[in-house]
C-alpha positions in Angstrom: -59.5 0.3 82.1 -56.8 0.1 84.8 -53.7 2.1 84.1 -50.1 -0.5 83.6 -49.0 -1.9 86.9 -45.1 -0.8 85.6 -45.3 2.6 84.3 -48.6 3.8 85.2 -49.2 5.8 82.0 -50.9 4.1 79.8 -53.8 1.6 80.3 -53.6 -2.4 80.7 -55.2 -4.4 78.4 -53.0 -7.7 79.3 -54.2 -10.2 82.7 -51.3 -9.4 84.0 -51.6 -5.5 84.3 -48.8 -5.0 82.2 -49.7 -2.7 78.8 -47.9 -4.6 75.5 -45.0 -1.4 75.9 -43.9 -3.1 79.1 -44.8 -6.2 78.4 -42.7 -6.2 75.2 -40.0 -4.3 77.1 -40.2 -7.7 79.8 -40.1 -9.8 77.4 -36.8 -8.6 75.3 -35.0 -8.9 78.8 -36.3 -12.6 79.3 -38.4 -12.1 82.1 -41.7 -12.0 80.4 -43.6 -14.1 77.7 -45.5 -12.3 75.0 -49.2 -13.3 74.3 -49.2 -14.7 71.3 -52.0 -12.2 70.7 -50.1 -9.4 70.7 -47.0 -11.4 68.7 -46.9 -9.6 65.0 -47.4 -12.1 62.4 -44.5 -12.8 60.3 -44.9 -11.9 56.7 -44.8 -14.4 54.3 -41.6 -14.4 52.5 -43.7 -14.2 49.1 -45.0 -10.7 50.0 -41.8 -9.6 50.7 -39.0 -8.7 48.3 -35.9 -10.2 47.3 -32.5 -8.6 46.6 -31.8 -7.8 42.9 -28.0 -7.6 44.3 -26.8 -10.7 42.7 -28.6 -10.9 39.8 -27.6 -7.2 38.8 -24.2 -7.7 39.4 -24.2 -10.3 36.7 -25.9 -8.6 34.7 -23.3 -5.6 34.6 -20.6 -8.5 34.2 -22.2 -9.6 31.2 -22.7 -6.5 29.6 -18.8 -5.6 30.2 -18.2 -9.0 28.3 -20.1 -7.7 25.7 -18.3 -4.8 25.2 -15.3 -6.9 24.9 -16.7 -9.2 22.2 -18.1 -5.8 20.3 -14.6 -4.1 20.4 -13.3 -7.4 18.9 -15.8 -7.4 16.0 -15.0 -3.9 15.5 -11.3 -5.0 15.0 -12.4 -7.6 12.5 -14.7 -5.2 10.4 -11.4 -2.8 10.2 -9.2 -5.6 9.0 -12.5 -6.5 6.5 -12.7 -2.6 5.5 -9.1 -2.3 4.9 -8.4 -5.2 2.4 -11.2 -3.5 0.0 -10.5 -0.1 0.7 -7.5 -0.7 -1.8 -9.5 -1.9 -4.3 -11.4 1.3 -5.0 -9.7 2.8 -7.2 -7.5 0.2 -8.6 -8.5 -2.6 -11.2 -7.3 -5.4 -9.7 -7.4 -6.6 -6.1 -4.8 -5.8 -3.3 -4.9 -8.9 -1.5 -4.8 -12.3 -2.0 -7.4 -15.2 -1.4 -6.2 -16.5 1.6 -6.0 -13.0 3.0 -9.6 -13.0 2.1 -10.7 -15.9 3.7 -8.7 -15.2 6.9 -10.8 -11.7 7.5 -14.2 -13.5 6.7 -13.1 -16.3 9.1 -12.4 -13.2 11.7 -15.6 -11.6 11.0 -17.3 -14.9 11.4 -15.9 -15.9 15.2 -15.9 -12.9 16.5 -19.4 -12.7 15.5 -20.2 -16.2 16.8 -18.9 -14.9 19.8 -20.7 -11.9 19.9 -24.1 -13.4 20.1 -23.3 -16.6 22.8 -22.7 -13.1 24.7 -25.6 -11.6 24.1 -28.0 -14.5 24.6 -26.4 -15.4 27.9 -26.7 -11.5 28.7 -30.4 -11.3 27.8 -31.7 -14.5 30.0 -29.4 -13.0 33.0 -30.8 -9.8 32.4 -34.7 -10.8 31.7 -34.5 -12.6 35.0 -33.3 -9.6 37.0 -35.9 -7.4 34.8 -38.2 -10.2 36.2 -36.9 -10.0 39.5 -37.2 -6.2 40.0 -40.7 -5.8 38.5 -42.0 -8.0 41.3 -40.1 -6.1 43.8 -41.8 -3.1 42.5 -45.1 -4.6 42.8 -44.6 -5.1 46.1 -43.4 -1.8 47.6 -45.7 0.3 45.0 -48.3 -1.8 44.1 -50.7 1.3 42.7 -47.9 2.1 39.9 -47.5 -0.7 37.8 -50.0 -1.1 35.1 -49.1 -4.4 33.6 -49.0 -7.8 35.9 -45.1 -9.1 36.5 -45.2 -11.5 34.0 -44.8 -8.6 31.4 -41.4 -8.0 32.6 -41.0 -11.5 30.7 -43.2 -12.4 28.1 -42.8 -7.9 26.5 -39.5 -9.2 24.8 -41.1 -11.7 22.5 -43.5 -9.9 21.0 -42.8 -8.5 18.0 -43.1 -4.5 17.2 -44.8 -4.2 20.8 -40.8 -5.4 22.2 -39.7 -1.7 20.9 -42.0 0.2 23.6 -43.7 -2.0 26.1 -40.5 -3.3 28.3 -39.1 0.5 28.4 -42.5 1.1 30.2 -42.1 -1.3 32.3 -39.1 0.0 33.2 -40.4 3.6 33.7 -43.2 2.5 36.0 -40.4 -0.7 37.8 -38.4 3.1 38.0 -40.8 5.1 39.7 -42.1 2.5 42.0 -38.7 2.0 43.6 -37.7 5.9 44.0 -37.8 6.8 47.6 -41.1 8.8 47.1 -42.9 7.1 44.2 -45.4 9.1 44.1 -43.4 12.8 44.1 -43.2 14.4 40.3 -41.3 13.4 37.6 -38.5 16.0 38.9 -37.2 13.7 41.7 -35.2 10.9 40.8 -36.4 11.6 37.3 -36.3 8.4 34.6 -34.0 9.8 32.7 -30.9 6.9 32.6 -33.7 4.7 31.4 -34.6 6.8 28.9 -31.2 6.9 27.3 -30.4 3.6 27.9 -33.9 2.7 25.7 -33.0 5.1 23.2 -29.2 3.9 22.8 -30.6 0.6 22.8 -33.5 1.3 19.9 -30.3 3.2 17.9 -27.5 0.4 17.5 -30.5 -2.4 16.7 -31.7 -0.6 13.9 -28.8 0.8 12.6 -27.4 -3.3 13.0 -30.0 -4.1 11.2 -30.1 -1.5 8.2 -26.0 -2.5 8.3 -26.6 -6.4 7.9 -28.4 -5.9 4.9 -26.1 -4.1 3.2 -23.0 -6.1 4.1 -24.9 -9.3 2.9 -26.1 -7.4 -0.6 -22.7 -6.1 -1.0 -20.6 -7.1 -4.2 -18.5 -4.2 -5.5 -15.8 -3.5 -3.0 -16.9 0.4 -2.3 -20.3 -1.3 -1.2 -18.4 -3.5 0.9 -16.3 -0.7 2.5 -19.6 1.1 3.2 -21.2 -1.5 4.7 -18.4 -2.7 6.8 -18.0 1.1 8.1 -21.9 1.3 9.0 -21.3 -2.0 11.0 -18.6 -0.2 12.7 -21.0 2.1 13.7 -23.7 0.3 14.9 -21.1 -1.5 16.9 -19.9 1.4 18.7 -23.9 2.2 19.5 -24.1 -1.1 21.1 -20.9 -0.3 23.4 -22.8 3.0 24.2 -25.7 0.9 25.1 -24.1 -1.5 27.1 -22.6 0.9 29.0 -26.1 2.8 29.6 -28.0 -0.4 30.8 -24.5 -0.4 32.9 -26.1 2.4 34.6 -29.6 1.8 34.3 -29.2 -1.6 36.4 -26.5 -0.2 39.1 -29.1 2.5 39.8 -32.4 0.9 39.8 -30.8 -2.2 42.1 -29.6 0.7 44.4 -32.7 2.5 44.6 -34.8 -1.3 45.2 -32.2 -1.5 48.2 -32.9 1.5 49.5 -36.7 1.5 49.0 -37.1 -1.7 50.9 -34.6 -0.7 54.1 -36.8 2.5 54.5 -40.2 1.0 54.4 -40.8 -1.1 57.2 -43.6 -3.0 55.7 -41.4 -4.3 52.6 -38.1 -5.3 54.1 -36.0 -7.3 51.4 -36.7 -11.4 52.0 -34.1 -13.2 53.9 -32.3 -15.7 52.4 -33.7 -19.3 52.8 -32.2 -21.8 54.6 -32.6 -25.6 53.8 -34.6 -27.8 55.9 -31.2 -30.4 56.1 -29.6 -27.1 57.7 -32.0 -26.1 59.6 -31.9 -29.9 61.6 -28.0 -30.3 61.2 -28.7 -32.9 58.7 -26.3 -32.1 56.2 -23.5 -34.3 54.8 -20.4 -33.7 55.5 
């Protein structure tokens, strides 16, 4: 092999003497043309990841407008809780019918409210669970036990939705952690641990509450059921505010994972074909 023409160091593979440092080096200052041999092949933007950015950033919208709709609920179950808690230990009824009707009509929109919130919060955030999960199988593809679609179709099914997305999350955690292969120690799981547990706590004490209210009939039951809905209300704030956290970090750490490691760079946005020719409308 004949040493580079330029610097003389190292050898010279190319026809024109040059080795591809110098030839590179040529080429950047538009004096040179690469082979197309030694031209890196662009990665296809499928095998590359895409930024969970916007998609979590909606997603922490959303969950701030369901605290908003769970604080109102928990206004309407006070205003419920205090027309009956007068009527414990008195034989006749503290409030009128109308007075009645107006807290049940309360209860009933700002519960209506309360779930258009929540479903439009759970597609947002299922897509950006979805969205993430694929990210993760592309910059640790060794962690992840369960294929993508997981990240999906775990919410549906019933009993196995109380443990199979939170692993999903562990794993989508530890694949995007700057060393995903370190020990549980660094950049341990633990906001999605809480956030899973808060999570587990308000639906099941929602649920146990529900029944109650519904079965209610004496006013004390109502007042005790009304003031376990309360509860369970102020768990779901708690885990709102935790998946707050769980989403902000994991979107952070997807970021960060994919600008350190050069062979997972986060996709580039697309640009339309009409764009791309100056074929747009005006």
């Amino acid at each position: 092999m004949l040493l580079c023409s330029d610097c003389r160091r190292q050898t010279a593979p190319t026809e024109d003497g040059r080795c591809a440092d110098c030839l590179f080096t040529k080429a950047a200052a538009g004096t040179a043309a690469v082979p197309s041999s030694l031209t890196p092949a662009p990665v296809p933007a499928a095998a590359l990841p895409r930024s969970p950015l916007g998609l979590g950033r909606a997603v922490m919208v959303l969950l701030g407008l369901v605290v908003l709709t769970d604080i109102a609920s928990i206004g309407a179950l006070l205003n419920m809780r205090a027309l009956f808690a007068d009527t414990e230990f008195k034989p006749f009824a503290t409030y009128t019918v109308e007075e009645g009707e107006q807290a049940d009509q309360l209860i009933y929109c700002t519960t209506s409210f309360q779930m258009m919130a929540f479903l439009v919060t759970a597609v947002v955030f299922i897509i950006w669970f979805h969205r993430v999960t694929k990210n993760a199988a592309l910059l640790a593809p060794d962690v992840l036990t369960r294929g993508t679609g997981w990240a999906i179709g775990a919410w549906f099914i019933p009993i196995a939705n109380l443990w199979i997305p939170r692993s999903i999350a562990a794993q989508v955690w530890t694949a995007s952690r700057s060393l995903p292969h370190a020990g549980d120690e660094h950049q341990p799981r633990t906001p999605v641990n809480l956030w899973w547990a808060a999570y587990l706590g308000s639906w099941l004490v929602m649920k146990v509450a529900e029944r109650r209210y519904v079965a209610a009939e004496a006013p004390l039951d109502v007042v005790s059921a009304t003031e376990l809905l309360v509860a369970a209300e102020a768990l779901d704030i708690i885990a709102a505010a935790l998946a707050v956290r769980f989403v902000h970090r994991l979107t952070a750490m997807q970021c960060a994972a994919a600008a350190s490691r050069p062979n997972a760079p986060l996709a580039p946005a697309t640009v339309p074909d009409k764009e791309r020719r100056g074929g747009g409308h005006r």
